[in-house]
C-alpha positions in Angstrom: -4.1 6.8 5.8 -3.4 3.8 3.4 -1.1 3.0 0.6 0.2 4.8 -1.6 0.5 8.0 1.5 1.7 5.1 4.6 4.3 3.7 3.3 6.5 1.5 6.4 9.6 1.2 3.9 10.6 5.0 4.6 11.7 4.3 8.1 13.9 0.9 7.3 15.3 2.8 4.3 19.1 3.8 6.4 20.6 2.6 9.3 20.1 6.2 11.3 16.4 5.9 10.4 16.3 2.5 11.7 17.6 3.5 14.8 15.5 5.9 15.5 12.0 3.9 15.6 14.0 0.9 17.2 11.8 -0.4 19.5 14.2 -2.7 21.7 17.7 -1.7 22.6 20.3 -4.7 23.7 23.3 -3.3 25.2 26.1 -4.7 26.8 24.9 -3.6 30.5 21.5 -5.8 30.2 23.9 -9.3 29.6 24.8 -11.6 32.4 28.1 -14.1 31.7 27.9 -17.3 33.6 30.8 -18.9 34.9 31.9 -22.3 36.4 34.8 -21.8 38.7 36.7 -25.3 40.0 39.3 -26.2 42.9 42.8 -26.3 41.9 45.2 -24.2 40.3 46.3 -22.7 36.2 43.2 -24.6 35.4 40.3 -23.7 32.1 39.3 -26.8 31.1 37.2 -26.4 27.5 33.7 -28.1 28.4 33.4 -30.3 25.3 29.3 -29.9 24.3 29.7 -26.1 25.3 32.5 -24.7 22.4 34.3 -21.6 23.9 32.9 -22.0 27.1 35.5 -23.1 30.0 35.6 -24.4 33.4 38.3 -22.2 35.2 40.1 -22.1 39.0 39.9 -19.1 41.0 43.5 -17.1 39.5 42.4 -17.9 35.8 38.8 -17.0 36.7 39.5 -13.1 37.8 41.7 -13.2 34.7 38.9 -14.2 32.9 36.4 -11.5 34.6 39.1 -8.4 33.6 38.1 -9.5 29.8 34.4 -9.9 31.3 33.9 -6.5 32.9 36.3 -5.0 30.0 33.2 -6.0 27.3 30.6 -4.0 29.6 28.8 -6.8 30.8 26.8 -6.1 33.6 27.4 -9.0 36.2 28.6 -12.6 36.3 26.6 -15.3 37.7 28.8 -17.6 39.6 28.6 -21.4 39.2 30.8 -23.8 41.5 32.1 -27.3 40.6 33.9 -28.9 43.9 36.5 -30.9 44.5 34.2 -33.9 45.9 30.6 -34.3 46.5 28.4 -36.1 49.3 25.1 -36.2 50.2 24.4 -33.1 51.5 25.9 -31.1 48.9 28.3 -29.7 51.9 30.2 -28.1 49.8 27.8 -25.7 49.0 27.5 -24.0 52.3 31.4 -24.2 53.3 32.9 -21.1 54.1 35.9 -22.0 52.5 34.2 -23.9 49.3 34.9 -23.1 45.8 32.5 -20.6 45.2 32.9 -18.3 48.2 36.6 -18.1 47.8 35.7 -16.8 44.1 33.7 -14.2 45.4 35.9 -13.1 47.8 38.8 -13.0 45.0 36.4 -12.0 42.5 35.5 -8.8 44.6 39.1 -7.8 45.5 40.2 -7.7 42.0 37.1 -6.3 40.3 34.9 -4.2 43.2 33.0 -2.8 39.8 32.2 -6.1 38.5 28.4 -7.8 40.1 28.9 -11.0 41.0 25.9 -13.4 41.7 26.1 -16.6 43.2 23.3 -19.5 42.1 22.3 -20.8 45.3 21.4 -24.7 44.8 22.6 -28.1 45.8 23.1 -29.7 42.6 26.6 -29.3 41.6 27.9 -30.3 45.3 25.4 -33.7 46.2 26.8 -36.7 45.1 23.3 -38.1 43.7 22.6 -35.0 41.8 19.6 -33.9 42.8 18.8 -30.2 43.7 18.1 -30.8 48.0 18.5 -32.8 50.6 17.0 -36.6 49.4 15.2 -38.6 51.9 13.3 -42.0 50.9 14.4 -41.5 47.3 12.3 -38.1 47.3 14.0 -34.5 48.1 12.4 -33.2 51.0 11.6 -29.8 50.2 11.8 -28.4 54.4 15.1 -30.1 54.7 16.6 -28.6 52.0 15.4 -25.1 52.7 17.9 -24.7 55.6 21.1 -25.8 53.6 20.1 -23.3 51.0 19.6 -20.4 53.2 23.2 -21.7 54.9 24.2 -21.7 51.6 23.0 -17.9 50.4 24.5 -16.6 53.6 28.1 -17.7 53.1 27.6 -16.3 49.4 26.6 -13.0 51.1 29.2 -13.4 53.8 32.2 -13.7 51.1 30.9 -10.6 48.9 28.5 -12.0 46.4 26.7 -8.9 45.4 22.9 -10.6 45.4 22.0 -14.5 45.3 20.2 -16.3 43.1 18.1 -19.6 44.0 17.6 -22.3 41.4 16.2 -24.8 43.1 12.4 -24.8 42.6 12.2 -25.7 46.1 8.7 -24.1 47.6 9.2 -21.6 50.0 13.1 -20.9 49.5 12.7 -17.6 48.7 11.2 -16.6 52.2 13.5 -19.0 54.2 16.5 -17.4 52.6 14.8 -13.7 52.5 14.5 -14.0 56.3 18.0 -15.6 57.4 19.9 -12.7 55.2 18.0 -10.0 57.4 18.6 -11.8 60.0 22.2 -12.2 59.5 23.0 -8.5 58.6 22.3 -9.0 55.1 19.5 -7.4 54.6 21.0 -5.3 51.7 21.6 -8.5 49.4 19.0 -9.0 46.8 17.3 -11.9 45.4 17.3 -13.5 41.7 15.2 -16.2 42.1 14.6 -18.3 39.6 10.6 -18.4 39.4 10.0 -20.2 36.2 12.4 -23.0 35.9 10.7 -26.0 33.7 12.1 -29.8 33.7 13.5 -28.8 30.3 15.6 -31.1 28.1 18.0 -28.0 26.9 20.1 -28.2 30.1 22.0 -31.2 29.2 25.2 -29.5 27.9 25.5 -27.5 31.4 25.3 -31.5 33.4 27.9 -32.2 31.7 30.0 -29.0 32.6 28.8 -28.6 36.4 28.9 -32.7 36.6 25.5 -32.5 38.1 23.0 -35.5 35.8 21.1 -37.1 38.4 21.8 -40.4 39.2 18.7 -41.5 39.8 15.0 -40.0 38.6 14.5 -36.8 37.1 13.7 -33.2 38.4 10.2 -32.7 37.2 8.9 -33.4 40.7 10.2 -30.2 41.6 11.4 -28.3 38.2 8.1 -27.0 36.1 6.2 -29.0 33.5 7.0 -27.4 30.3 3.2 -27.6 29.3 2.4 -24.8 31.6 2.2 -20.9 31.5 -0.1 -19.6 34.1 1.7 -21.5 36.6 4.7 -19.8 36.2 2.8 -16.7 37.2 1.8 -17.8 39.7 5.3 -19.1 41.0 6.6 -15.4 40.3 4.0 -13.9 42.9 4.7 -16.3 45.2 8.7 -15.4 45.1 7.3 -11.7 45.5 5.6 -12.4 48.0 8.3 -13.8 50.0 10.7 -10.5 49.2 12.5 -11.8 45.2 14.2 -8.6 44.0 14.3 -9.8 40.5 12.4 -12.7 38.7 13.6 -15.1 36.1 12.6 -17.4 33.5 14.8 -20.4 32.2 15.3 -21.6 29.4 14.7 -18.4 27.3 13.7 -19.1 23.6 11.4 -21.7 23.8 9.6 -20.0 27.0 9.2 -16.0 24.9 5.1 -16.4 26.0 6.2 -17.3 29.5 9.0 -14.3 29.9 6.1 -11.8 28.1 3.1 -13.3 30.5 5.3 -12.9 33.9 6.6 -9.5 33.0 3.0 -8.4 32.1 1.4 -9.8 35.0 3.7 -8.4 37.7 5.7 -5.5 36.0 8.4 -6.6 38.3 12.6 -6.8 37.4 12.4 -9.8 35.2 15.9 -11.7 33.7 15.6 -14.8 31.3 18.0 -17.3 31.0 19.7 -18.5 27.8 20.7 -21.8 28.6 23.4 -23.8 27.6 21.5 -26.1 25.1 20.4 -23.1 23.4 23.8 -21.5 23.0 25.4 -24.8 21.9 22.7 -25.6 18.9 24.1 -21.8 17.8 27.2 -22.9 18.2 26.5 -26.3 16.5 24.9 -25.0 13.4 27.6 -21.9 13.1 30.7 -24.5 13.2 28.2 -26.2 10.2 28.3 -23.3 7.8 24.0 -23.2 8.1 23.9 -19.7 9.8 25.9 -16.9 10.1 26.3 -16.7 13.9 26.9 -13.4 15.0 23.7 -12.2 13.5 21.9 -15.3 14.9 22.8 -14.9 18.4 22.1 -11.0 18.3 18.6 -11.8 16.6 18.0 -14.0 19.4 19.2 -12.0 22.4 17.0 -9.4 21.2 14.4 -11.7 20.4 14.4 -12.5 24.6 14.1 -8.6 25.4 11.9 -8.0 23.3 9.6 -10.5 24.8 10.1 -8.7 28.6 12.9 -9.5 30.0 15.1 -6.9 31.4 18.7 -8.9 32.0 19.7 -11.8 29.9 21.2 -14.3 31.0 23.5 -16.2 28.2 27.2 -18.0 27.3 27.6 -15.7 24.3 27.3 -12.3 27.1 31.0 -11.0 26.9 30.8 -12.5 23.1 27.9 -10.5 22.2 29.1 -7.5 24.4 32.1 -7.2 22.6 29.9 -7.4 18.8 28.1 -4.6 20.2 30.6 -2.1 21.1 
């Protein structure tokens, strides 16, 4: 039937009937809140290109994650920013490092709350760079072993699944195996599949201290030019036992998020990086949009494209708009 009988307006013409032909729901429970945590103590440092968001210790952390888990967002995705670096990014894999005493106080406080751990060398090697760097190159085998060592003390202290950032090739089995292994064969794995060389991680450098200090990641890191081959890395991190999948960034990869999710049908989270939430956060402060609105459009934007979990700064902000 055409015009004059169809007519789309009827549905849009109330809230209640707009709800009930919604197509895409965004909830609280489908948001992830990242979080840097640091060493010391009575410490949340406001992260200067990032309004709002802070770095905090471990006691003003689990204060932070009552307010977190009070919104209804689903799980917080754990960030560490150490004392000191080196070259090994030793810090990432020690027992007693920034991160895994989070966790373990994270957990003690707030059993409900999911936490996940990103698994990579970045924020704790002194050059930067994502592995283990040999002949001004990181060597990708090398680097697999600290990141397994790493996703184990995660697991060890209570992180309730892991999530590798890396881009490494293979991490996903080599840290798949050593959890079974190691009696962890319950702890799934976010991996990041789709992670592109992108230049909307600069605000997040400058919070986790992590700019390389020499080179760039697109040796390892995707080239932004490129769909199928993110597909292609998803299948692969199937294949080597990834629980869930994810994108990053979000908004400029929509195509990417839909093609993966299409293509495998498998758990799929997208992540709304920190350049993304501070140009919100940039024009909002400016007057040009009206920010709550904005960022809602846009999270719903990203599940509407596929993803399942998002990933985003504005999670307990948003939550809290949504209840």
């Amino acid at each position: 039937m055409q015009f004059p009988t169809t007519r789309m307006r009827r549905m849009r013409r109330t809230e209640t009937l707009r709800g009930l032909v919604r197509e895409t729901e965004l909830s609280p429970g489908r948001l992830i809140q990242p979080a840097f945590v640091v060493a010391g103590e009575g410490v949340r440092e406001e992260i200067e290109s990032m309004p709002g968001i802070e770095r905090f210790s471990i006691s003003e952390l689990v204060a932070e994650a009552t307010e977190i888990a009070a919104a209804g967002v689903a799980a917080i995705l754990l960030f560490g920013v150490p004392a000191s670096k080196d070259e090994t990014g030793s810090g990432a894999y020690d027992e007693e490092g920034v991160v895994q005493m989070a966790v373990r106080a994270l957990k003690e406080a707030h059993p409900e709350l999911t936490v996940i751990t990103d698994v990579c060398l970045c924020e704790y090697t002194s050059h930067g760079h994502c592995g283990f760097v040999r002949d001004g190159e990181v060597d990708n085998d090398l680097t697999l072993e600290l990141l397994a060592k790493t996703a184990i003390s995660h697991a060890e202290a209570g992180a309730d699944a892991v999530a590798p950032s890396d881009m490494m090739d293979g991490r996903v089995g080599t840290i798949r195996h050593q959890l079974d292994e190691e009696g962890h064969a319950r702890t799934p794995i976010v991996a990041y599949s789709a992670k592109y060389a992108s230049a909307f991680y600069g605000p997040f450098r400058d919070a986790a201290s992590s700019t390389p200090e020499f080179g760039d990641r697109r040796g390892y890191q995707m080239d932004p030019a490129n769909a199928a081959e993110a597909v292609r890395e998803a299948q692969l991190d199937l294949d080597e036992g990834a629980d869930m999948l994810m994108v990053k960034p979000a908004i400029p990869y929509l195509d990417v998020v839909r093609r993966v999710k299409e293509e495998t049908g498998a758990p799929l989270a997208a992540y709304h990086v920190s350049g993304e939430y501070s140009m919100l956060k940039a024009a909002a402060a400016n007057g040009w949009i009206d920010e709550r609105p904005a960022v809602l459009e846009t999270l719903t934007s990203i599940r509407r494209a596929g993803a399942d979990a998002i990933v985003t700064y504005y999670a307990k902000e948003a939550a809290e708009w949504l209840r």
